[in-house]
C-alpha positions as CSV (number, residue, x, y, z in Angstrom):
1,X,3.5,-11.0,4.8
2,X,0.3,-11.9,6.5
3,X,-0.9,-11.3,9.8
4,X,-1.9,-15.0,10.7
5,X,-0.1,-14.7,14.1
6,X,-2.2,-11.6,15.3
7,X,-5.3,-11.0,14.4
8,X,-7.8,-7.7,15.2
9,X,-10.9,-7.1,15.6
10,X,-13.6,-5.9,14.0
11,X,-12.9,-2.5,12.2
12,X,-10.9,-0.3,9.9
13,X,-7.4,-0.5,9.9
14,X,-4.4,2.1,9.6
15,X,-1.2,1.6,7.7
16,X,1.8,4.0,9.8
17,X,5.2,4.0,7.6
18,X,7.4,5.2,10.5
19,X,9.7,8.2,9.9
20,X,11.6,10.6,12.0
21,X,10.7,13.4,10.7
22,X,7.2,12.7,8.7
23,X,5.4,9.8,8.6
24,X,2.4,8.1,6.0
25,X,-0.5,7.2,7.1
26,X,-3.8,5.5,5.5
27,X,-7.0,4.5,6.8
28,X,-9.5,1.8,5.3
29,X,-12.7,1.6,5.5
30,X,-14.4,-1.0,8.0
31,X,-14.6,-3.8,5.3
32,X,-10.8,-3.3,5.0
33,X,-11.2,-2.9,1.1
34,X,-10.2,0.4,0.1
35,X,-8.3,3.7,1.8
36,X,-10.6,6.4,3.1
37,X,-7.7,8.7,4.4
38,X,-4.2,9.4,3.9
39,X,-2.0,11.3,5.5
40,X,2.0,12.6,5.6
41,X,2.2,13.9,9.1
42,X,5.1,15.1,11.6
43,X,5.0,12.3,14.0
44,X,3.3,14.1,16.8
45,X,0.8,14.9,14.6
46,X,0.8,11.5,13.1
47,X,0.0,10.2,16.9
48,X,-3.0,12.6,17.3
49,X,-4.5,11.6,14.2
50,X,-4.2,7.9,15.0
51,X,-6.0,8.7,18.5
52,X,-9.0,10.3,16.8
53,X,-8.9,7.7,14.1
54,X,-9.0,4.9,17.2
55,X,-11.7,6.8,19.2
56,X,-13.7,8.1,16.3
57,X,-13.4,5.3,14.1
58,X,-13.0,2.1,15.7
59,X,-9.6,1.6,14.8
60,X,-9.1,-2.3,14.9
61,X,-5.1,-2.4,14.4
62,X,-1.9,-0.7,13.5
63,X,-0.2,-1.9,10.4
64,X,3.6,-0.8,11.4
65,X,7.0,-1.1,9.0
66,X,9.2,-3.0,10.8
67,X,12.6,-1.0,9.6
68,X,14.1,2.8,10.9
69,X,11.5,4.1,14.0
70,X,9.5,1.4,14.4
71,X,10.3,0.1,17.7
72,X,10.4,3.9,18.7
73,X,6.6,3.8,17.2
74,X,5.6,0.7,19.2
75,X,6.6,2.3,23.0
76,X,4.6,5.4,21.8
77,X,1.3,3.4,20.5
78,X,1.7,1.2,23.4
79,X,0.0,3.6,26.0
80,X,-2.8,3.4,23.5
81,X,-3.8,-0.3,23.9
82,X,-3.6,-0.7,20.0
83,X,-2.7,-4.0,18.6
84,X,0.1,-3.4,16.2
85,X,0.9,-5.2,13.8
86,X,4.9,-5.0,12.1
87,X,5.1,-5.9,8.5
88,X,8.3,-6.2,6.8
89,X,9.4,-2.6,5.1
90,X,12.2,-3.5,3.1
91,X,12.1,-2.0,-0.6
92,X,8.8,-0.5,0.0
93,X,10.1,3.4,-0.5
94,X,10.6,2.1,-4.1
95,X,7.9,0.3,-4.5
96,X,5.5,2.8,-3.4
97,X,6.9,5.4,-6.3
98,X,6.4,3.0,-8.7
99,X,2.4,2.4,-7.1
100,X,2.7,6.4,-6.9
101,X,2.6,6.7,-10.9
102,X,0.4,3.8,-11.2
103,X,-2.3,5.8,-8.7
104,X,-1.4,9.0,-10.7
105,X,-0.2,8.8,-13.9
106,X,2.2,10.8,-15.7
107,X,1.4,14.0,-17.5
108,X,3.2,15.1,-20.9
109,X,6.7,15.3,-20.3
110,X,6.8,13.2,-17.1
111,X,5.9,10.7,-19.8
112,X,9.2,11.4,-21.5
113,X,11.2,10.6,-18.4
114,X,12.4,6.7,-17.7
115,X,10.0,5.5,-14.9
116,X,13.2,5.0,-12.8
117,X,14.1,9.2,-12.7
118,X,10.4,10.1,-12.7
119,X,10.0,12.2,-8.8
120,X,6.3,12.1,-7.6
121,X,5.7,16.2,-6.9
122,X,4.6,15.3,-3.0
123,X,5.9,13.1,-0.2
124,X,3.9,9.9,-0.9
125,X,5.2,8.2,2.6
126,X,1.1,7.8,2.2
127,X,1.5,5.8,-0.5
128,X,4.5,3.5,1.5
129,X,1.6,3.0,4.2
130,X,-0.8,1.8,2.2
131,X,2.2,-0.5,0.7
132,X,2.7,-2.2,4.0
133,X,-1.0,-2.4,4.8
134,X,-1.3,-4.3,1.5
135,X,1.6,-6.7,2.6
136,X,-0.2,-7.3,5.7
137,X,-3.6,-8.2,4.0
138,X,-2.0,-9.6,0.8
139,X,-3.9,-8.2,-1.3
140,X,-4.2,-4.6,-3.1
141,X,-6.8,-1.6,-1.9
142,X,-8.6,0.5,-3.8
143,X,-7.8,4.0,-3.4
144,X,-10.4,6.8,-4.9
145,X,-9.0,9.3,-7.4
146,X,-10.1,12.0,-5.0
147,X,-8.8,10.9,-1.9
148,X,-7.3,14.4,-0.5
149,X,-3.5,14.1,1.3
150,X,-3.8,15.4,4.6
């Protein structure tokens, strides 16, 4: 899906998968070509992080999944003068395993296990964010082997 309707600024943008109970979050650097931070947060502390992220970092935009939460999300970014930007959400739990293994591959007997059964050992509602951030830019991010999980 692209965002030809709205377009931000200048800046790094975040990816927010929306969740009731934990949410996944990514940041990209300011040339919008690979994720600098990742998160899976409560969703208060998802908020603060965005704030610091939009105040310390320029934050351009919010890339939002449009399914379960997100018009919850939108009255609580609105106070924040953000432009958010909803991206269609459908499949992407899936699809973000699959990118899971792809970002970390499987070790010895993980390897032994269809792809379809294989559980990443962490929430990677991270991974979902950086999914529908993709979708919105359509195209992939790079994403650093070292990139810590917050």
């Amino acid at each position: 899906m692209s965002g030809a309707a709205s377009r931000p600024g200048p800046g790094p943008l975040a990816g927010l998968d929306p969740g009731r109970s934990k949410c996944g979050l990514v940041l990209t650097d300011t040339e919008r070509q690979q994720i600098v931070a990742a998160a899976v947060l409560p969703p208060q502390e998802a908020l603060a992080l965005l704030s610091r992220w939009q105040h310390g970092s320029g934050l351009a935009a919010v890339v939002l999944g449009n399914g379960t939460g997100s018009a919850l999300w939108q009255q609580r970014l609105a106070p924040s003068g953000l432009l958010v930007l909803p991206v269609e959400e459908r499949g992407s739990t899936l699809a973000a395993r699959e990118r899971y293994w792809q970002l970390h591959p499987p070790r010895l007997w993980q390897r032994l296990l269809p792809p379809g059964l294989r559980q990443p050992p962490r929430d990677w509602d991270d991974v979902v964010a950086q999914l529908l951030l993709e979708r919105w830019l359509s195209r992939p991010l790079l994403r650093p082997q070292t990139l810590a999980v917050l």
